[in-house]
Residue, then its C-alpha position, 0 to 999 in steps of 0.5 A: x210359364x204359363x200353358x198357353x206357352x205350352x208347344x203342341x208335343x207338351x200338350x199331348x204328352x200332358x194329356x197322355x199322362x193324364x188319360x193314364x192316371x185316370x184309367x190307372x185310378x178307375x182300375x183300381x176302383x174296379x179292384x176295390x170293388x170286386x174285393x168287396x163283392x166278390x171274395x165269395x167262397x162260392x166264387x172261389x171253388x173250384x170242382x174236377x170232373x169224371x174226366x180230370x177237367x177243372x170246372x166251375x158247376x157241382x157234379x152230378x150226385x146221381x152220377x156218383x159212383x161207390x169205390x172201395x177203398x181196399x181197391x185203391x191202389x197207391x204206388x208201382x205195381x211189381x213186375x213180373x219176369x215175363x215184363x222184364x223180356x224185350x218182345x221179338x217183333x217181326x218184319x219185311x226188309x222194305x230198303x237196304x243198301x249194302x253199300x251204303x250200310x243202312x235200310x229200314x224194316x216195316x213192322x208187321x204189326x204196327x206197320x212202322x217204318x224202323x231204320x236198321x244199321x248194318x252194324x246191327x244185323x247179326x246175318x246178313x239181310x236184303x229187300x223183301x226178306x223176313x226178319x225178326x228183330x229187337x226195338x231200340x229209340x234212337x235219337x231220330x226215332x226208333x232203330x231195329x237191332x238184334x236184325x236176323x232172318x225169321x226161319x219161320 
């Protein structure tokens, strides 16, 4: 059958492929190409910077600084007893409500929002009371336990 036969679809599928064959055959090329050229070790190198960014460009020789090597540190340095210790943090009951047994403390320090469950009080606390308590990550976020009264 000959290709003036051919239906309009036929051509453009036809053309189609053949557009992909030629772009497909002129990639390849480029590849052929750059292999040829640009297989450079200089090309292939790749430097970290002061700040632990991967760059392209040498690093300043004026900028370098001397380590020793006794000062290196490989591994975990031991903890103390006094790491092992949960601080005591300090705060102001901003919510509580008894019947639904829940409220939320605002950290004196980090001026963060905890939540605390009734389950957690060792005394019994309301709104606007000062309290000392212990923080734990909850599921939603951080949870004040050990919840008392601060005496001081």
């Amino acid at each position: 059958m000959g290709r003036g036969n051919e239906s309009f679809g036929k051509k453009e599928v036809r053309a189609r492929k053949e557009k992909k064959r030629k772009e497909k055959a002129q990639k390849k090329e480029e590849r052929k190409q750059l292999s040829r050229d640009g297989n450079k070790l200089d090309d292939m190198i790749a430097y970290v910077d002061e700040f632990g960014n991967i760059t392209s460009t040498p690093p300043d020789i004026s900028q370098k600084k001397a380590v020793n090597i006794e000062d290196i540190v490989i591994g975990v340095p031991r903890r103390s007893e006094s790491e092992d210790e949960v601080p005591v943090h300090k705060g102001i009951v901003t919510f509580f409500d008894d019947s639904r047994g829940f409220g939320f403390i605002k950290d004196s320090v980090t001026r963060q929002d905890i939540f605390v469950h009734i389950n957690s009080l060792v005394e019994p606390i309301k709104e606007n009371n000062k309290v000392t308590f212990d923080i734990i990550k909850g599921t939603k976020g951080p949870n004040a336990i050990n919840v008392k009264l601060d005496r001081e």
